[in-house]
N, C-alpha and C positions, 0 to 999 in steps of 0.2 A: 316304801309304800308298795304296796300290789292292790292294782288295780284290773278289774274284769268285767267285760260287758257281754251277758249272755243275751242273746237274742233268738227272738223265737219268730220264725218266717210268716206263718199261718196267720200269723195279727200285728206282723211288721212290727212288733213290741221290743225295746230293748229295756233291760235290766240292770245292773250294777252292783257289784261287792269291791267295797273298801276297805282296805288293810291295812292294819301297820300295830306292829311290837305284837302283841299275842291277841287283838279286839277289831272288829270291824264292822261295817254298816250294811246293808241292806237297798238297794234304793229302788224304789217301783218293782215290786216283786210281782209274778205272772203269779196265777192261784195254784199250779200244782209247786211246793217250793223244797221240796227232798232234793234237786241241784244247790240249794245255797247251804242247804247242809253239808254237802259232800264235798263243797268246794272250800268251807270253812276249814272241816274236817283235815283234808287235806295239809291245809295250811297251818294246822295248828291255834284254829283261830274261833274267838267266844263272838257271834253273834249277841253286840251290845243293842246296836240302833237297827228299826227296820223306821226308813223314809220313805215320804210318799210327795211326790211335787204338789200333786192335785187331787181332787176325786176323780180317778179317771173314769172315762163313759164308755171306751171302746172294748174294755174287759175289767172281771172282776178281783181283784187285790186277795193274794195269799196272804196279805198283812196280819191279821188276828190268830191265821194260823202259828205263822210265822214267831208271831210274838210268844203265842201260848208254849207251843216247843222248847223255845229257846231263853225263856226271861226274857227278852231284850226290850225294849221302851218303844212304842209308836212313837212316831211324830209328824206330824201333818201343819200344814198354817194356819193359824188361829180361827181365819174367816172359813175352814172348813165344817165347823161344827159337827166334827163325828162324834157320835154318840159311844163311845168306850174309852176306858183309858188310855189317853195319851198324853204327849207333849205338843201344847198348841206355840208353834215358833210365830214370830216378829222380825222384820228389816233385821239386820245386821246380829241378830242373836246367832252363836256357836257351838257348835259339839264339837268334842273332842275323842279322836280316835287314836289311840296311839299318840305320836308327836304330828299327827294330821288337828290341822283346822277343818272343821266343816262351816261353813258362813251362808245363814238363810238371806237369802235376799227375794222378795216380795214383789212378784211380778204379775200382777193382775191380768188377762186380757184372754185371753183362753179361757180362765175360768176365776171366781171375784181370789179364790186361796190358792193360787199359782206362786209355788216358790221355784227360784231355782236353787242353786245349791253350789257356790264357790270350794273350791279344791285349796287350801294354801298351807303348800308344807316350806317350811322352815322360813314361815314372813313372805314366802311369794305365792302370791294368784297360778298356778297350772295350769289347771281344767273347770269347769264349768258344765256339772248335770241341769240342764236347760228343760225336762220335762216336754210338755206341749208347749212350750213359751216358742224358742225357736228350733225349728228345724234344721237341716241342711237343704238348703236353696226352698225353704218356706219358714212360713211361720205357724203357730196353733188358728184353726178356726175361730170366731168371735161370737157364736151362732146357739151356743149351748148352753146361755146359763138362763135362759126366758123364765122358765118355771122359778129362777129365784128373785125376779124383780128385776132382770136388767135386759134392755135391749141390742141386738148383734150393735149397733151403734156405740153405745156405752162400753159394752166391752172394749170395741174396736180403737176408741179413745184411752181408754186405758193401757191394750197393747201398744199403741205409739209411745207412752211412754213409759211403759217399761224397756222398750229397747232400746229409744235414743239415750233415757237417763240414767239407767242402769244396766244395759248388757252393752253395747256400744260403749260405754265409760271403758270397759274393759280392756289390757291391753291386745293389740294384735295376735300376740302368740299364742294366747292363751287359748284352750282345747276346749270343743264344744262338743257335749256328748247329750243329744236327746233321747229323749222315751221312745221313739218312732223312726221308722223309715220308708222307703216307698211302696203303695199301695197301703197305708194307714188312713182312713177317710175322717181324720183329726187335721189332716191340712189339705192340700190341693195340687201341689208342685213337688212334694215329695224328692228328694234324690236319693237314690241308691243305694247311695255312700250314707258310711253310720256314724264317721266323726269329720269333726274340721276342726277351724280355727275362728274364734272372730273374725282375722284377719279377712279371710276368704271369705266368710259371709259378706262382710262388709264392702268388700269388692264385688260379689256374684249373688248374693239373695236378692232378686226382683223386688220385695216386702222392704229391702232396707234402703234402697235408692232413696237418696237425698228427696224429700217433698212434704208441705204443708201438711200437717194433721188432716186436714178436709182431705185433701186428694188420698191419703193412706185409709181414712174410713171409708170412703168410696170405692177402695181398691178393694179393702176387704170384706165387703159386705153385698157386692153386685155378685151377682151369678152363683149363689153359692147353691149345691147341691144338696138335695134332703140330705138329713144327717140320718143314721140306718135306726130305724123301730126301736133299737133294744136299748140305747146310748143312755135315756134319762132315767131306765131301769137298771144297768149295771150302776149309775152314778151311786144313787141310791143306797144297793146292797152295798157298796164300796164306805159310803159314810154311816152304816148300820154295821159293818163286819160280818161277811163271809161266814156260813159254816168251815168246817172243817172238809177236805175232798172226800177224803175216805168217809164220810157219814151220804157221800152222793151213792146210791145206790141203783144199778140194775140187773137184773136176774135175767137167764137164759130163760128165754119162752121157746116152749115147744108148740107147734106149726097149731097146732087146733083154742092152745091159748090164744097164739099169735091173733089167729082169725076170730078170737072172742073179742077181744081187744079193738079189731079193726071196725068190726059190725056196731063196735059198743062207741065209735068216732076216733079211734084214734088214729092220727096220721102216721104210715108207714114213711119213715125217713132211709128211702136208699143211698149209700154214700160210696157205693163203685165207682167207679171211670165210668164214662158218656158213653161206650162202648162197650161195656157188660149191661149197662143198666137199658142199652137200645135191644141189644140180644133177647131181655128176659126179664121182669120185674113183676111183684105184684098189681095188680092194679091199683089205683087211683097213688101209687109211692108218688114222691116227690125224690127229684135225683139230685140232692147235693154231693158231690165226691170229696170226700178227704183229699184230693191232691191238688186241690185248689182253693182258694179263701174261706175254706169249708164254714169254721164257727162265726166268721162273722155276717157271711149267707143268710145261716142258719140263722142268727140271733135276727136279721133282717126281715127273712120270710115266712119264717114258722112261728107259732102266737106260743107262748110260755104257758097258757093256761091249755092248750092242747094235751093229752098223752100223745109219746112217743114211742115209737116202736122200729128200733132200727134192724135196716139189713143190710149185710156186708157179707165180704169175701173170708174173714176169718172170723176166729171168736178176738185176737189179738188188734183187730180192725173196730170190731164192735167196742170193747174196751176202750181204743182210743179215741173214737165218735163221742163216748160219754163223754171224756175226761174234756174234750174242745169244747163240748157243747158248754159242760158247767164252766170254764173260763169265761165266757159270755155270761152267763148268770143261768143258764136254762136248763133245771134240773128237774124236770117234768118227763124225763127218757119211764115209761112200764116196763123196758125191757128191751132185751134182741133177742133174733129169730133164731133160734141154734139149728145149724146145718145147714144157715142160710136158703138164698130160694132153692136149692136142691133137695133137699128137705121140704120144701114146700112143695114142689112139685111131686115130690112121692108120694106124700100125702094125698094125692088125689086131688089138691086145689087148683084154680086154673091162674094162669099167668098171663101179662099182656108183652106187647113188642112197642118199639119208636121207630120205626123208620128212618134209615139216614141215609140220605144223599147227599152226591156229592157237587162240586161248582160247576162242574160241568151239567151235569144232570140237572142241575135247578136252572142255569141256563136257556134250558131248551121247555122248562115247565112253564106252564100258564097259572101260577100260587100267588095269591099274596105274600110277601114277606113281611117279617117283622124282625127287626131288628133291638137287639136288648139289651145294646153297649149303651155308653154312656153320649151325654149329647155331644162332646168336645168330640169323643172319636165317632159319632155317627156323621158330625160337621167335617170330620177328614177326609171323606170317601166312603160312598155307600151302594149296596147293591142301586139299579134304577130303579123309582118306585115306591121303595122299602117304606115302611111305616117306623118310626123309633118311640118305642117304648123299655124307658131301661128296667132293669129288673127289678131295682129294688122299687121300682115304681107300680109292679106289676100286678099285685095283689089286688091294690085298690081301684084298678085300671081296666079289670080283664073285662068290665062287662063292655069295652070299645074294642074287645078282639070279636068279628064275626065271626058264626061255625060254618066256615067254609074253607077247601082246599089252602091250608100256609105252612111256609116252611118257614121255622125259625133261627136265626141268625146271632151270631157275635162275633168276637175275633177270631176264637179258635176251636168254639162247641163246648165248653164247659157250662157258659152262663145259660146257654140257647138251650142244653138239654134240661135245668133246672129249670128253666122258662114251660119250654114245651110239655113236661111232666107239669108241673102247675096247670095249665090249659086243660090238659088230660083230666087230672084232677076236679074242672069245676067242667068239666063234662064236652070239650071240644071235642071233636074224633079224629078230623083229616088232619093228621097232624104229622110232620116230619123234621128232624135235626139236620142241618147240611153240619157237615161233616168237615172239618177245614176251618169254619167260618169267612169272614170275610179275607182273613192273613189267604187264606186259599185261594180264594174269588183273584183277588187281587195279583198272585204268587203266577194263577192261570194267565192274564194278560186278559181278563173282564173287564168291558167297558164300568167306569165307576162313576156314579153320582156326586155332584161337594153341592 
């Protein structure tokens, strides 16, 4: 057998192709899918099956592509109801790949058509593609299926027993390979690490500690954080089928388009680093960077029915702005700026600046702060004072920011300049990025807030 987990960092997403004799599967494909080709390729191998555990909500499925390319048969769990052809699986139904068993088993609790997906070559259990069901050291949220009739409750009831009755059954050795890893906001506790064992979970996942159904829906259903804007819109396109990528389309605008664009509402989307985009940007941009959780930002803060208009540092940058954005589902991009803001600034148009300083500097300032980390790490230790509004809260929030002297905050300045560029945007002024974030504040030996 050959087996391979391609994972993609930007959306803590993992992936899967399974091999064996000259056929193999697919499983939770990311939407650009030219790697499953190439690694079939490679191997000599006919993309039979493309799987899918779930509809998933955090991005949207290469799957129809996928299928169209290759001939190969969707298949999804019956209670998914997508709308194209497929193979709708049930409890213990099997595919066959090669001398591989694939074995659906039906784990509701993330979401009502959570399958996972048994590994068993030659009569034995292996591995275990687990989807959003379980994590390493979590489990899938219970929070996302409201729009279909079920309450986080209900779900959460159902997740208890899919793990005690059916993943748990499983033996210890046996290899757990989820959709996700840490920073995936599909769970909460996330670890790092992208595979295990039952064994270990069942020893170290907090979610599987021996206790009453009541105490495990109470566990899973207190504290849970908004799930991000775009989550019940990729589900959606996920159970309707994806265009094709290459049919996402953006064209080079040149600077005087650009500015037609912008006067006509479109939001300019900068995706530099916190540090070009403080130097130099157009006005009212919004500063999501590529080198951070850039598309699921995006798909959080910026509305789909917007035009986009990106700028960045190459044309090779701009191209991959699109391509992240549309894995989210957000293919509303008019365009990028060709020759970026240099170009723009030849053109005669004027550009704005962010301010950054630094911990020491804010220090000694008399600003409001606001802080835009999350509440667990605002609950860690906080500048004194600080106000915590997280980001992805922030949109619907901003009219509680006064326009008065603030410096905005997070760990390390990524989130804080997206924040502060938003502010900017709905017309703050005295506005500044510290620079560092709070890892700074804290690194200097600053008195900290808990």
């Amino acid at each position: 057998m050959f087996f391979h987990q391609f994972y993609l960092p930007c959306l803590a997403h993992a992936s899967y192709l399974i091999g064996d004799g000259d056929e193999c599967a697919i499983v939770d494909p990311q939407r650009d899918v030219g790697q499953y080709f190439d690694a079939a390729r490679e191997r000599g191998l006919t993309i039979r099956y493309v799987i899918e555990t779930h509809l998933h909500a955090d991005f949207v499925s290469g799957h129809r592509e996928l299928a169209a390319r290759s001939g190969a048969e969707i298949v999804f769990g019956a209670a998914a109801r997508a709308e194209f052809p497929h193979r709708a699986v049930r409890d213990g139904e099997a595919l066959r790949v090669g001398a591989i068993e694939l074995r659906a088993i039906e784990t509701p609790g993330h979401t009502p058509e959570s399958v996972c997906w048994l590994v068993v070559e030659n009569g034995q259990a292996t591995k275990v593609l687990t989807g959003d069901t379980l994590f390493i050291g979590d489990v899938g949220r219970p929070d996302l299926a409201g729009s279909r009739g079920y309450t986080p409750e209900m779900m959460a009831s159902m997740m208890y027993d899919s793990l005690h009755d059916k993943l748990l059954a499983l033996a210890d050795d046996v290899e757990v390979w989820p959709a996700h890893g840490a920073g995936s906001a599909c769970g909460r506790n996330i670890s790092s690490a992208t595979r295990s064992t039952i064994g270990i979970q069942r020893r170290t996942n907090y979610a599987l500690r021996p206790m009453p159904r009541e105490d495990f829906v109470r566990l899973m259903t207190t504290d849970l954080s908004d799930a991000p804007s775009y989550f019940s819109r990729a589900a959606e396109i996920n159970r309707l089928g994806a265009r094709a990528l290459d049919d996402v389309d953006a064209p080079a605008l040149s600077p005087g388009a650009a500015r037609d664009l912008v006067e006509e509402g479109a939001v300019v989307l900068d995706v530099r680093n916190p540090d070009a985009f403080a130097a130099g940007h157009l006005a009212g941009a919004v500063n999501i960077g590529l080198d951070g959780s850039y598309a699921s930002w995006c798909g959080t803060l910026l509305s789909p029915k917007e035009r986009i208009v990106i700028v960045a540092g190459s044309v090779d940058q701009s191209r991959e702005a699109v391509v992240r954005l549309a894995r989210v589902g957000m293919e509303n991009v008019a365009g990028y700026l060709d020759g970026g803001l240099l170009a723009w600034v030849e053109a005669g148009y004027e550009s704005a600046v962010l301010p950054q300083i630094t911990t020491g500097e804010l220090s000694e300032m008399a600003v409001d702060v606001l802080d835009v980390r999350r509440p667990m790490e605002f609950a860690a230790g906080h500048v004194p004072g600080a106000h915590n509004v997280p980001l992805g809260e922030l949109p619907r929030r901003i009219e509680e920011i006064a326009n008065r002297p603030l410096a905005v905050i997070c760990a390390g300045g990524y989130r804080s300049s997206a924040a502060a560029s938003l502010l900017a945007r709905h017309g703050l002024t005295d506005l500044r990025n510290v620079a560092g974030g709070t890892e700074a504040w804290i690194r200097d030996g600053l008195a900290v807030e808990r």
